[in-house]
C-alpha positions as CSV (number, residue, x, y, z in Angstrom):
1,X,71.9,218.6,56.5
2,X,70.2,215.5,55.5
3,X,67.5,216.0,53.6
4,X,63.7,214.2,53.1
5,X,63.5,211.5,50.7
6,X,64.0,212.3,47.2
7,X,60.9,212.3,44.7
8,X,61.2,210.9,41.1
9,X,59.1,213.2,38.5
10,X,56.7,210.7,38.4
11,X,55.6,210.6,42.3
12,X,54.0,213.8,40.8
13,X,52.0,211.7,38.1
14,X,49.2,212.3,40.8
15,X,48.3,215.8,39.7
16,X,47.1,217.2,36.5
17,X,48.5,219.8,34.3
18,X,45.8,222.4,35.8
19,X,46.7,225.7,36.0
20,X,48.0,226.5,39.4
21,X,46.1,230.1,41.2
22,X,48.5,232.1,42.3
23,X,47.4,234.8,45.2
24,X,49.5,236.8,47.0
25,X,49.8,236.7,50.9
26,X,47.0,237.9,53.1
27,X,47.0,239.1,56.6
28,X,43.6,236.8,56.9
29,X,45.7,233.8,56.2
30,X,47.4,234.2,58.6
31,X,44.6,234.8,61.3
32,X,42.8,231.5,60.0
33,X,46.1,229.7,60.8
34,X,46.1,231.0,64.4
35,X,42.4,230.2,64.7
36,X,43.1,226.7,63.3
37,X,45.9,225.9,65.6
38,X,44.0,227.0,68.7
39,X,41.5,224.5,67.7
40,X,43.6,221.6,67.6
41,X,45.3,222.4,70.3
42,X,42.3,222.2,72.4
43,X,41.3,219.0,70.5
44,X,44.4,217.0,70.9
45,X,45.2,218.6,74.6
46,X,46.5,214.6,76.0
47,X,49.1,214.7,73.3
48,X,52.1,216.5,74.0
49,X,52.5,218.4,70.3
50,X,54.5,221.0,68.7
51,X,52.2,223.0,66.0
52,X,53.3,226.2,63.5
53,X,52.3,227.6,60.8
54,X,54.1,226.6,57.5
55,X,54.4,227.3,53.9
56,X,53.3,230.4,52.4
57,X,51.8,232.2,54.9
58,X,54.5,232.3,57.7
59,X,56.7,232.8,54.7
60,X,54.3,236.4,53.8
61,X,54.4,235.2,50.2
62,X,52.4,234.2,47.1
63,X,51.1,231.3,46.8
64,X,48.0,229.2,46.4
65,X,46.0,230.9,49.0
66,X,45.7,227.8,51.3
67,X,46.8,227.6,54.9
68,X,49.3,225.0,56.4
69,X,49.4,224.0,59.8
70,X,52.2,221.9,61.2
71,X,51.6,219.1,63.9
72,X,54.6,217.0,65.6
73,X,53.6,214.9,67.7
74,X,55.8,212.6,69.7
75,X,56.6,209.2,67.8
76,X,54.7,207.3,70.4
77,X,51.5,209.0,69.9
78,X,51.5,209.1,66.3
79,X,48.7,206.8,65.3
80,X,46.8,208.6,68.1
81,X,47.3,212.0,66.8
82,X,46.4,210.8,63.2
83,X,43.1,208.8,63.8
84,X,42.1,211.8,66.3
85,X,42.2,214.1,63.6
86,X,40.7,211.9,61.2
87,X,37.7,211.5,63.5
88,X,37.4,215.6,63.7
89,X,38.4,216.3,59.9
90,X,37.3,212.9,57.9
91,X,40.2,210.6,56.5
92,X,43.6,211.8,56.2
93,X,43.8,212.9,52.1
94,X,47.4,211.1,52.1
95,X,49.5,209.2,55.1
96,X,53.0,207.4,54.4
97,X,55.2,206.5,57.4
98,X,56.3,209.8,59.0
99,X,53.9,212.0,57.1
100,X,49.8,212.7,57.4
101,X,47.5,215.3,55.8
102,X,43.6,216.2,56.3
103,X,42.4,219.4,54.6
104,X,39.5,221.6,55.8
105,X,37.5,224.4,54.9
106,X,37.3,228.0,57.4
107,X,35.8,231.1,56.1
108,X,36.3,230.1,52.0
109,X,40.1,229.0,52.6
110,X,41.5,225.6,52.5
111,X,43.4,224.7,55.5
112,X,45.9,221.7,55.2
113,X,46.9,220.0,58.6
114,X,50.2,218.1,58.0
115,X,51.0,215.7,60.9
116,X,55.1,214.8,60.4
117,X,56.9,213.1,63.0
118,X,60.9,212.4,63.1
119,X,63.8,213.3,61.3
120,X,60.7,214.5,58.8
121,X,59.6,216.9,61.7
122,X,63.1,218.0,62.2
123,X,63.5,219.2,58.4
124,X,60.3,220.9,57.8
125,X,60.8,223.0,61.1
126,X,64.6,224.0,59.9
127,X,63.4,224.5,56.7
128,X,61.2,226.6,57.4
129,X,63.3,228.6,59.8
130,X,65.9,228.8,57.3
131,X,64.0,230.0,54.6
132,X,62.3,233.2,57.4
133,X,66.1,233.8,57.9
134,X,66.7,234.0,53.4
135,X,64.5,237.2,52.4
136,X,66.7,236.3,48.8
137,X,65.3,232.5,49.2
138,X,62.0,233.4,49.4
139,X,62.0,235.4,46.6
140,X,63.1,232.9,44.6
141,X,60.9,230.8,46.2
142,X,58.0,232.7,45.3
143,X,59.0,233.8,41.9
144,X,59.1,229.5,41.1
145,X,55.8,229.4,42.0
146,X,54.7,231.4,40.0
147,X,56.9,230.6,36.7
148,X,55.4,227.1,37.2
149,X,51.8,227.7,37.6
150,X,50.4,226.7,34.0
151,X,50.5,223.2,35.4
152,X,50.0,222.1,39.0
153,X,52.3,218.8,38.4
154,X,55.1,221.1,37.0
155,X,54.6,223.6,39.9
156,X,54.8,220.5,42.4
157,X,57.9,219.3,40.9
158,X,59.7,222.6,41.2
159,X,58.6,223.2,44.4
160,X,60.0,220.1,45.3
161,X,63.8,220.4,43.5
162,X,63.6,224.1,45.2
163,X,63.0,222.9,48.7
164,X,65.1,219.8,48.6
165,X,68.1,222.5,47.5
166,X,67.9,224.3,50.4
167,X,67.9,221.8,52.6
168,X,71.0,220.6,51.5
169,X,72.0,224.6,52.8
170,X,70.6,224.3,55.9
171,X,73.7,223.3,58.0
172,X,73.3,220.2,60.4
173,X,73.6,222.6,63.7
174,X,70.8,224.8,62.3
């Protein structure tokens, strides 16, 4: 399938060489990201919206012990959806053209809303799909993670090549 716009190395210039905490997979995550979603449900209730949780803790793997939650909104109520959040969560942390993320805090865990919209919406809900349906994918996956840990620009990068990888598997009637 088509995949999201490819990222030269230095897109990643934005992040140090920190080392990368790797935790494994907890049950609470995923409780927090049902919590989460149920409150911005009810806060964005006049936008027709498509949430899920992403990343590692639908995947049940290690990772950096956040929790991601998926909005899609429609196209026409993008900018609604993104300064609506903004006024709950504070100033979206980055926002390009089809892409939007605020973090939060609940209970000691960082919670990452990320607002994508279009063919962007499309790939990162396949994707994830996909990679639910590759047990041998997500071990790989998480194995990247944490080979690349000593430095969070290194870990970002191979997260990155990974990903972009298996989108190119995902076939386009996924």
């Amino acid at each position: 399938m088509r995949g999201l716009t490819k990222f030269d190395d230095s897109y990643f210039d934005i992040y140090k060489d920190k080392k990368v905490r790797i935790i494994p997979f907890s049950n609470k995550q995923t409780d927090i990201a049902n919590k989460v979603i149920a409150k911005v449900k009810g806060q964005l209730l006049e936008f027709d919206i498509e949430y899920s949780i992403r990343g590692s803790t639908v995947f049940k793997i290690s990772g950096k012990g956040e929790v991601e939650i998926g909005v899609y909104p429609k196209p026409k109520d993008w900018k609604n959806v993104i300064n609506k959040l903004a006024q709950l969560y504070g100033p979206m942390e980055q926002e390009e053209e089809n892409y939007a993320r605020v973090n939060s805090m609940m209970d000691d865990i960082e919670i990452e809303i990320i607002v994508l919209k279009e063919h962007e919406a499309v790939v990162d809900i396949k994707l994830h799909k996909y990679l639910i349906n590759n047990p041998e994918l997500l071990k790989q996956y998480e194995q990247l993670k944490v080979d690349n840990c000593f430095s969070k620009k290194q870990y970002m990068i191979a997260k990155n090549n990974f990903l972009s990888e298996v989108i190119e598997l995902i076939p386009e009637d996924y």
